[in-house]
N, C-alpha and C positions, 0 to 999 in steps of 0.2 A: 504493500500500500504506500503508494506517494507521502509526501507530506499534505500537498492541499487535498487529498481524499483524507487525510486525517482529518483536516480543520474543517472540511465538507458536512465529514460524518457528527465531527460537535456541532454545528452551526445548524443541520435540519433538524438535531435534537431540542434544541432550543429557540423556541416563540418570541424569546425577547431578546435584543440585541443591541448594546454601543458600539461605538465607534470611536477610537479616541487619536488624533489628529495630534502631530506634536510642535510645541511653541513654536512663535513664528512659522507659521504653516505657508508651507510653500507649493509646487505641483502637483509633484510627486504624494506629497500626502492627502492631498485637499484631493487630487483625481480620485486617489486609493478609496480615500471614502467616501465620496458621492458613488463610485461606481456599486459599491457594498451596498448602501442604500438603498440604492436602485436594485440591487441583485433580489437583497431581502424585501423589498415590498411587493418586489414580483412574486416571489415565494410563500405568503402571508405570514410575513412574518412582521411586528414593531419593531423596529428599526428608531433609533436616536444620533446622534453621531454632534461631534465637537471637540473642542480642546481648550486650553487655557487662555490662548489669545483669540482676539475676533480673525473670521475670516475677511484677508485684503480684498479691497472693494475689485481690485483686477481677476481675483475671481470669480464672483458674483456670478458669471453664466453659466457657473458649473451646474448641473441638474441638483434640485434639492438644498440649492447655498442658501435657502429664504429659514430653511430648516435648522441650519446649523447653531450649536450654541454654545456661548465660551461656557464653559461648566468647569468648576475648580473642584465639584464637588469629589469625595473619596469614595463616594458609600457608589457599589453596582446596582444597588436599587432592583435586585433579582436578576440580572440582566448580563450573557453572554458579553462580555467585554474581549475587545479585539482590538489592539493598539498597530495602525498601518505606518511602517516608517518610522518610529520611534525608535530610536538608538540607546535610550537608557532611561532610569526612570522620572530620572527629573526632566526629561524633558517631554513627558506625557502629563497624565494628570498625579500631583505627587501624594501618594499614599495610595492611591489606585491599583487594584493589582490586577492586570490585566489575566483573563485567564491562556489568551492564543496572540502571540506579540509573533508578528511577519514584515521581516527587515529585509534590507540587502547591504548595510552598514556591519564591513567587518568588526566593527567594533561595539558591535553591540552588544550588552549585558546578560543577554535571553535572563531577561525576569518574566516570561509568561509563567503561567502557573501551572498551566498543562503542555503546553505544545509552541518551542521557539522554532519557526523557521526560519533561518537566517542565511541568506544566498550572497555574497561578495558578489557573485558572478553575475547576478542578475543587474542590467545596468539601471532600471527604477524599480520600486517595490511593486510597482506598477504592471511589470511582467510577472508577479507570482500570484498579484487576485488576479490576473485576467485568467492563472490555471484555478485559481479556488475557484471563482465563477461556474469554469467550466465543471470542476467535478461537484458544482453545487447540482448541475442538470440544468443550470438555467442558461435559457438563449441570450447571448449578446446583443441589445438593441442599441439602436441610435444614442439615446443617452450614458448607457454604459460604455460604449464603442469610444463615444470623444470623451467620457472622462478619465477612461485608461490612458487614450491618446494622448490625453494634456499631460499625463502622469509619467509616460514615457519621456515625451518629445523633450519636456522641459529639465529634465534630468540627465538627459545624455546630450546636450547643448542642441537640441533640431536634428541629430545624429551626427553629430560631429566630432562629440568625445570621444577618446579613447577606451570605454566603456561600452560605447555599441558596437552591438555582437552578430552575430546571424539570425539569431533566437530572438535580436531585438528587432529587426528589419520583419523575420516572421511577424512575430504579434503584432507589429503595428501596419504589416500588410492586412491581415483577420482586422484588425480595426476597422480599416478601410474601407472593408468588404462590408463588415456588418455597419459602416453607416456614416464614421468618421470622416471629416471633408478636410485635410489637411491647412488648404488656404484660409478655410472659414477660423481656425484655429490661429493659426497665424494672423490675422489680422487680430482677430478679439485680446492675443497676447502682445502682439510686438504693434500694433497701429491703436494704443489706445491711451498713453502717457498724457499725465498731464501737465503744464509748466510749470506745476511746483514742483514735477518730478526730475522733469531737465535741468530746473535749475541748483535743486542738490546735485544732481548727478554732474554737471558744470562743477560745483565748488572740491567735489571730490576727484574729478581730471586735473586741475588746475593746481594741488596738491601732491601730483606723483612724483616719487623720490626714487631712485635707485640706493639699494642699497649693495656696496661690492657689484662684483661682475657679473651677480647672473640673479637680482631679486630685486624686488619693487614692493614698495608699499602705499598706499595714502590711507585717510580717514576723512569719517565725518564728526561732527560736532553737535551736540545738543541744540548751543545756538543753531545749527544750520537748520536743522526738521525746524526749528520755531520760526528764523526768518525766512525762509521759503515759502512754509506754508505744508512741506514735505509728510510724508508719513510713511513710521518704522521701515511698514512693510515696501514703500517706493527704492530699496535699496535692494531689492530682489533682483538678481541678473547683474548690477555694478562689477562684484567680481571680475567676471566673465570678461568684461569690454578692459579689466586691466592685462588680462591674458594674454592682449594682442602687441604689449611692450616690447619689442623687440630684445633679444636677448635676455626677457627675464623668465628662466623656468623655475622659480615659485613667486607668487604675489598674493598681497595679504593687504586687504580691508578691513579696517577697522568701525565701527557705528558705535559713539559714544552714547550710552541709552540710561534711563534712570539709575539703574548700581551698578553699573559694569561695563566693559566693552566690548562689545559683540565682534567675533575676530572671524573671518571667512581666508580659510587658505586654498590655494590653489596649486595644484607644481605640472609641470609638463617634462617634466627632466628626469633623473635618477632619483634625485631626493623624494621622500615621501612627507606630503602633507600632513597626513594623519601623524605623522615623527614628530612632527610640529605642532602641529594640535594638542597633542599629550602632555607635551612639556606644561599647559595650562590646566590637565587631567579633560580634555575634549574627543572629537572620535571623528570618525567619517571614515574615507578611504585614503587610498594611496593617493591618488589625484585630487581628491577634493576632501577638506573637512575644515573644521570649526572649533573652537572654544570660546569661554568668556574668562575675562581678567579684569580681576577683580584688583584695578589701580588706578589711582588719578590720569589722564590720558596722556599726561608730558611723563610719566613714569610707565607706562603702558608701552608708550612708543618708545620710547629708549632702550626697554626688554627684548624688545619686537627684533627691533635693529642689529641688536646685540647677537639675537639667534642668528637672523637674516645673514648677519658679517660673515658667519660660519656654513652657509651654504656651497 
């Protein structure tokens, strides 16, 4: 038996079901669980789904986003809990015990309480509910088709990471088929910015620093989300566009947020991100991961730097 015929065979056992979406919710998990949603009301089942933070309004056209809800709460409320994309437990709902956690973050914890699947290889979490879907028995519709899609596409860069596989090009061809419109996705994600979004994203280009021969950093600032107009989640994808620095194979974003600083790494090189991550106790992958550091942001970046020299 698979692994998603395991989680299959809990999930038609059980009438009631959450969904728990991890902080800063970004594609990948926001797809993961709309698609759930969608699987389980097909199925009759109640279905709830959310996470700690609001979902970003750039998601909003995912099926069922009207539904979603930030819930801090602990208690399962009787209810099959399923954590998509969550890499550890703080950064799901904290005290929550998920009973079936389904990652593709090597780094992840497996705190489910029954059943961890956890795939590195998979390049969004994205390709492993489109197999629980399937051994749920349930048909892949329109709705489910593009929120897998957004779940993939946006996770393996539109497929241009070094993470997209064969098996990712498969599912998100089945995508297709069952309904997904490539273009239509792309505009609603990359043609919908608005100018307080450009113009953080301005103050953090205008910012890049080399550090040594082969790494790059900037940040943003508290002040900046306020005088912009900017919001957390408008920092979604910035990474990304530092990646195309010329000679730097790892770069590192910083978002200074109410207690911490939100740190996004990247590497294209030998170096592993996630090597870098750690140093803050964070996680992700070889190519991409995250932590927060917990330091005033002129001591923050001086750390940063310090690592970076040694790249």
């Amino acid at each position: 038996m698979t692994e998603a015929e395991k989680i299959a065979r809990i999930l038609l056992a059980e009438p009631k079901w959450r969904v728990v979406c991890h902080v800063k919710p970004d594609g990948d998990t926001l797809g993961c669980g709309s698609a759930l949603v969608s699987a389980g009301k097909k199925l009759g089942r109640d279905v709830i789904w959310g996470g700690v933070d609001p979902l970003p309004p750039l998601y909003a056209f995912l099926p069922h986003s009207g539904e979603y809800r930030t819930d801090a709460s602990a208690s399962d409320g009787g209810r099959c809990v399923i954590a998509v994309d969550v890499s550890a437990r703080d950064r799901g709902v904290p005290g929550l015990e998920p009973r079936i956690s389904i990652d593709h973050h090597e780094s992840n914890e497996r705190f489910g309480a029954e059943v961890n699947w956890i795939d590195p290889q998979a390049a969004a979490t994205g390709e492993m509910i489109y197999e629980v879907i399937l051994a749920l028995g349930c048909a892949i519709d329109t709705d489910i088709a593009e929120a897998l899609y957004v779940s993939i596409a946006t996770d393996c860069g539109w497929f241009r990471f070094s993470n997209t596989t064969a098996d990712t090009m498969r599912v998100a061809a089945e995508l297709i088929r069952a309904g997904a419109v490539p273009v239509k996705m792309d505009e609603r994600l990359h043609f919908n910015d608005t100018p307080a979004k450009l113009r953080l994203w301005g103050r953090c280009m205008a910012r890049v620093e080399t550090v040594g021969a082969r790494a790059a950093l900037s940040w943003i600032t508290r002040d900046d989300f306020r005088e912009t107009g900017a919001l957390e989640s408008d920092t979604e994808g910035l990474i990304n566009m530092l990646t195309h620095i010329k000679g730097a194979d790892v770069t590192v974003m910083i978002s200074e947020v109410k207690d911490c600083l939100r740190c996004s790494v990247r590497s294209r090189g030998p170096v592993s991100a996630q090597a870098i991550a750690a140093k803050w106790n964070g996680g992700g992958h070889r190519y991409a991961a995250g932590c927060k550091i917990y330091l005033p942001l002129e001591e923050g970046l001086k750390a940063l730097e310090e690592e970076l020299s040694r790249v």
